[in-house]
C-alpha beads as a LAMMPS data file, in Angstrom:
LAMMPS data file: protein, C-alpha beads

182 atoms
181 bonds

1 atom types
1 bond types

-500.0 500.0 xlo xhi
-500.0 500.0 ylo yhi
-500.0 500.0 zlo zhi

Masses

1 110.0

Atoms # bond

1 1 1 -15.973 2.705 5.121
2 1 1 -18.880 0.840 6.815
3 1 1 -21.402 -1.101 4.514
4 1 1 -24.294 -2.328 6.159
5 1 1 -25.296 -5.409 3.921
6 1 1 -28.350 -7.268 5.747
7 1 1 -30.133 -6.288 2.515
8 1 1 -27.890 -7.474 0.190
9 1 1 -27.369 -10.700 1.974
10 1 1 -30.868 -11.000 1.494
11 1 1 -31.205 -10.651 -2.391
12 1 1 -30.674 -13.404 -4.928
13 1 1 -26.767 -14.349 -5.407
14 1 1 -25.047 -12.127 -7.941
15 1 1 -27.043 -8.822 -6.873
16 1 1 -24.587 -6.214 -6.506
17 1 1 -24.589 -2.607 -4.917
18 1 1 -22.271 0.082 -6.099
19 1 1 -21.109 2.981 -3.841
20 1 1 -18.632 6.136 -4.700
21 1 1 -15.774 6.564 -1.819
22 1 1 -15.031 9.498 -0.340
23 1 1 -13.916 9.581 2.955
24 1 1 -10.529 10.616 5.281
25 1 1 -8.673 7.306 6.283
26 1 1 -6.406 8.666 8.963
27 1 1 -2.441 7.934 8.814
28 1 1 -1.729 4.914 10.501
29 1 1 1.783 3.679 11.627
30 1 1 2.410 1.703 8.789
31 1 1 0.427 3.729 5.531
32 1 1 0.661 7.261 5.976
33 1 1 -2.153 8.758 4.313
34 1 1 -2.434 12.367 3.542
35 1 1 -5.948 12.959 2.392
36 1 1 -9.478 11.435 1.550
37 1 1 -9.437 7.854 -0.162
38 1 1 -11.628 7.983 -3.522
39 1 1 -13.069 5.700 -5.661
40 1 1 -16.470 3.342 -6.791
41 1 1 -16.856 0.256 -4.709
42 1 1 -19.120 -2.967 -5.953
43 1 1 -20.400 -5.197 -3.388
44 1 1 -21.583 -8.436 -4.731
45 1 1 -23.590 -11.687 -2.826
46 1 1 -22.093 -14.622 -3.503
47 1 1 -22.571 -17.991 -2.123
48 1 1 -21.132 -17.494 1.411
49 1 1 -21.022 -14.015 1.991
50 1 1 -20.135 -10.861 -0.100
51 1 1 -17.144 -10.110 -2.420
52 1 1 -15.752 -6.584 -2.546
53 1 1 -14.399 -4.802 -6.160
54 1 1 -12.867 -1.666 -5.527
55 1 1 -10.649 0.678 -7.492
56 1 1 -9.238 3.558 -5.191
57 1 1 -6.516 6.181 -4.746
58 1 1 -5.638 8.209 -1.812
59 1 1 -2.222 10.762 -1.296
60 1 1 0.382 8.934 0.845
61 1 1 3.242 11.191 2.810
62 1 1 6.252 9.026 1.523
63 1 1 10.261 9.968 1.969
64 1 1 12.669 9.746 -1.023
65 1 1 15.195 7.194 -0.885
66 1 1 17.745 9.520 -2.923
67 1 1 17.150 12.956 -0.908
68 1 1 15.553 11.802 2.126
69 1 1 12.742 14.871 1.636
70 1 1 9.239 14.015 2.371
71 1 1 6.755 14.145 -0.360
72 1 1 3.040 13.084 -1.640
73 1 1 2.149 10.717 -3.996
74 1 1 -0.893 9.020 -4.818
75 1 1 -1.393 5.478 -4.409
76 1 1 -3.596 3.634 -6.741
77 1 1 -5.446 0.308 -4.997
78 1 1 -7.094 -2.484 -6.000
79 1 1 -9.053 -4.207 -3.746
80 1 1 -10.907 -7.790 -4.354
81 1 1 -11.848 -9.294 -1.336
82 1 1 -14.389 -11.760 0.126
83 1 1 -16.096 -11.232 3.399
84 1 1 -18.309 -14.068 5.678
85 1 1 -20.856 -13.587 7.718
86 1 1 -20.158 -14.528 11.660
87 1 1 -23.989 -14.138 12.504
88 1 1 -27.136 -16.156 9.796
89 1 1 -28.866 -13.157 8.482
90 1 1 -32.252 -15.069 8.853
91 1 1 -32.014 -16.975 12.384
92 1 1 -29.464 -14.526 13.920
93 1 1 -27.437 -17.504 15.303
94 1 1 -23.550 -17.495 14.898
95 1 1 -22.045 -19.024 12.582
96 1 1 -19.711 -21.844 13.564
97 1 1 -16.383 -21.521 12.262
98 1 1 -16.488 -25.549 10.995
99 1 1 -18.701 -23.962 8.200
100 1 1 -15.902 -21.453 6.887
101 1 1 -13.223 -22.047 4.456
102 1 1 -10.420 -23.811 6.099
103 1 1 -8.009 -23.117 3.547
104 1 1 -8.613 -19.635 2.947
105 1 1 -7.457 -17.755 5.303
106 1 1 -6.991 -14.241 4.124
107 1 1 -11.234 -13.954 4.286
108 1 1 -12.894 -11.212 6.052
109 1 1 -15.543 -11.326 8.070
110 1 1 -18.712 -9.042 8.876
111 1 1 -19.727 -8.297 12.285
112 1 1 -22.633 -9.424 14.228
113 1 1 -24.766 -6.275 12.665
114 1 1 -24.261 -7.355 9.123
115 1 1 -21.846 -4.674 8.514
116 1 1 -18.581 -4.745 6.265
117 1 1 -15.473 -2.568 7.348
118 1 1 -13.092 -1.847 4.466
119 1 1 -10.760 -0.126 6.698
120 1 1 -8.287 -3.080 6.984
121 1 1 -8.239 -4.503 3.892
122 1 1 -7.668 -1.097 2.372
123 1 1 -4.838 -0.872 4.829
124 1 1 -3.166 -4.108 3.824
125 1 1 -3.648 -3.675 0.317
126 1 1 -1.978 0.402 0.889
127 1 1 1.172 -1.818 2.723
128 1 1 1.277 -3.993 -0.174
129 1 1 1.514 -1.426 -2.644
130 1 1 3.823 1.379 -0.991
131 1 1 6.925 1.659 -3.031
132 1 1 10.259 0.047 -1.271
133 1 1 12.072 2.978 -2.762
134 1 1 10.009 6.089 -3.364
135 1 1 11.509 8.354 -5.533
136 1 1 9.606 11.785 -5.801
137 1 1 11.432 12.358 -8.715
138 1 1 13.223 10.197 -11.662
139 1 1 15.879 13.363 -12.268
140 1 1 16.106 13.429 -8.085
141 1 1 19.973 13.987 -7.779
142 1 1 20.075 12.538 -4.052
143 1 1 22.350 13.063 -1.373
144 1 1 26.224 12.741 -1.895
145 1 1 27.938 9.902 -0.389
146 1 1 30.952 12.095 1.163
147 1 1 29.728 15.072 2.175
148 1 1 25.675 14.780 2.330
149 1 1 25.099 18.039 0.877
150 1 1 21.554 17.720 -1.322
151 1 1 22.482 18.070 -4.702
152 1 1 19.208 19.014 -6.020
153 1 1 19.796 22.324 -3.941
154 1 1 23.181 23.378 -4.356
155 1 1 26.309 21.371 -6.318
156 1 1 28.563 19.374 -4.792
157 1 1 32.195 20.340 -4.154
158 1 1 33.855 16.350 -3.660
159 1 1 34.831 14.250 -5.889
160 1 1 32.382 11.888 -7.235
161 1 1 34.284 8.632 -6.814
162 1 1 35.081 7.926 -3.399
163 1 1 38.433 7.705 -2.086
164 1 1 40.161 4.650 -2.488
165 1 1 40.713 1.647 0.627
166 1 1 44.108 1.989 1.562
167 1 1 44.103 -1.989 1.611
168 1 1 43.532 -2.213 -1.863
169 1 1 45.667 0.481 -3.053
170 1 1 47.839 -1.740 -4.164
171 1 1 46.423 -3.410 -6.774
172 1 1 45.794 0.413 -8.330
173 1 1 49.563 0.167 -9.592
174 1 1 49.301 -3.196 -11.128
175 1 1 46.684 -1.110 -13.565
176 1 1 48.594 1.281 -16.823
177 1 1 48.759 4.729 -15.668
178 1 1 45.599 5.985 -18.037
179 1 1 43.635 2.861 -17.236
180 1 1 43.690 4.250 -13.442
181 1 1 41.164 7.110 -14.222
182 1 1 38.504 5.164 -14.969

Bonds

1 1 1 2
2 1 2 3
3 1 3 4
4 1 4 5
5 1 5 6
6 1 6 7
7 1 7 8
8 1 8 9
9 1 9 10
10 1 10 11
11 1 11 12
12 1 12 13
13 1 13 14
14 1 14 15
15 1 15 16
16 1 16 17
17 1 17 18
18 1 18 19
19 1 19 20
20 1 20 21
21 1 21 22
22 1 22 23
23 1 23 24
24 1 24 25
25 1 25 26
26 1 26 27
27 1 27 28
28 1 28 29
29 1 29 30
30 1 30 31
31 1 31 32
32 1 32 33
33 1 33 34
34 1 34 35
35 1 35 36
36 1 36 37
37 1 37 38
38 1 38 39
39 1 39 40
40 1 40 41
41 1 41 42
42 1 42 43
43 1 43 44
44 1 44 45
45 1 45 46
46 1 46 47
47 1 47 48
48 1 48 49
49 1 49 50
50 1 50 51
51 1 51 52
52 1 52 53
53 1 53 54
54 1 54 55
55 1 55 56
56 1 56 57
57 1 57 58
58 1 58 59
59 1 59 60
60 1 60 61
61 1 61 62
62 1 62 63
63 1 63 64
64 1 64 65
65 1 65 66
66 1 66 67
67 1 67 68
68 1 68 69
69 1 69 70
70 1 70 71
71 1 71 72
72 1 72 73
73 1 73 74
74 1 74 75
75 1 75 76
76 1 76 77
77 1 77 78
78 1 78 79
79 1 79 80
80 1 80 81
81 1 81 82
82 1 82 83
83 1 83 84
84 1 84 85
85 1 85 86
86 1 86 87
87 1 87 88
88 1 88 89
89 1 89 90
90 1 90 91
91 1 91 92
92 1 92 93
93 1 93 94
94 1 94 95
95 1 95 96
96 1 96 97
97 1 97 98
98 1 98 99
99 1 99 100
100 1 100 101
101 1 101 102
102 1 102 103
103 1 103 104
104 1 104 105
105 1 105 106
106 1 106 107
107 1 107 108
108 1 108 109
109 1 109 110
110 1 110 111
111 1 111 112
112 1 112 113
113 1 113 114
114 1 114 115
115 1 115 116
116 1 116 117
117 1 117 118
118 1 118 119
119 1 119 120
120 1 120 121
121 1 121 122
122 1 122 123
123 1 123 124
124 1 124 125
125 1 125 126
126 1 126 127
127 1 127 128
128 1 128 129
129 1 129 130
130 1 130 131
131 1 131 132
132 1 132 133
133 1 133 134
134 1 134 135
135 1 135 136
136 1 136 137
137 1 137 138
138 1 138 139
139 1 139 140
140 1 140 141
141 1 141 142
142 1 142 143
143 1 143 144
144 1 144 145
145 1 145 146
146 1 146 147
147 1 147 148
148 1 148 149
149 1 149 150
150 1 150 151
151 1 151 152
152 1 152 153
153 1 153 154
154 1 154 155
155 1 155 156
156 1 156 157
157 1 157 158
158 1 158 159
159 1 159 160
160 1 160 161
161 1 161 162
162 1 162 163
163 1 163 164
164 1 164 165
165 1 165 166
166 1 166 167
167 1 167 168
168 1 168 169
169 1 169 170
170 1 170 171
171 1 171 172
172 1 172 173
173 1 173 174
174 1 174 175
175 1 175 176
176 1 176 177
177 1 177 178
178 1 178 179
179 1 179 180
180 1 180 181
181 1 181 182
């Protein structure tokens, strides 16, 4: 996920290069992926540096929120990113920081060799985009609440309502008696 762009640096502003992705990412502490990362990638020159188009997917190992059984899913990115040279790719001096945007600060930059790292911005964009409450299925019966028995492998013996607080068992028999079912 390293893009050497001294070339493209040098061409006119709006030349673009196009690459296919198809490399292992590794499982990090935060995005646990599962497999190879796939998908085209457009690099384009712009004014002050290079902008980055990319439309990827990779298999995450995620954990359902109902059973609590590990699965994998794929995870669909988007990725559109700007990155700023540190080093002038015709004198070779650095670049002072006084001539970056001040008030963007979510811009990456390349490193002294002219070379663009996707690695983390695909890794903040996979952070972004991880589901709060993965769900490897939508008929996923989940866990139940009294007994923890997984009800998508065997059925569940207790009742489904839970018992009721003794502290509030009093306002049960200010209810009719079939209005207490239910």
């Amino acid at each position: 996920m390293l893009y050497n762009v001294a070339q493209l640096l040098k061409s006119p502003v709006g030349a673009t290069r196009d690459y296919l992705l198809d490399e292992p990412f590794g499982a990090t502490e935060d995005v646990p992926f599962a497999g190879k990362i796939r998908g085209h990638v457009r690099l384009t020159h712009v004014n002050n540096g290079i902008v980055v188009f990319a439309q990827l997917r990779g298999p995450v190992t995620l954990v359902c929120s109902r059973c609590l059984e590990p699965f994998v899913s794929d995870l669909d990115l988007s990725l559109e990113e700007r990155y700023i040279p540190t080093v002038d790719i015709y004198t070779g001096i650095p670049v002072h920081e006084a001539e970056e945007d001040e008030d963007d600060e979510d811009v990456y930059t390349l490193n002294a060799h002219h070379e663009l790292d996707l690695h983390e911005a695909i890794r903040q964009q996979a952070v972004m985009n991880i589901p709060m409450q993965p769900i490897h299925s939508p008929d996923c019966a989940g866990l139940c609440p009294i007994c923890g028995v997984d009800r998508n492998v065997q059925p569940c013996t207790c009742q489904d309502t839970p018992p009721i607080d003794p502290r509030l068992a009093a306002l049960g028999r200010l209810l009719p008696a079939e209005g207490r079912d239910g």
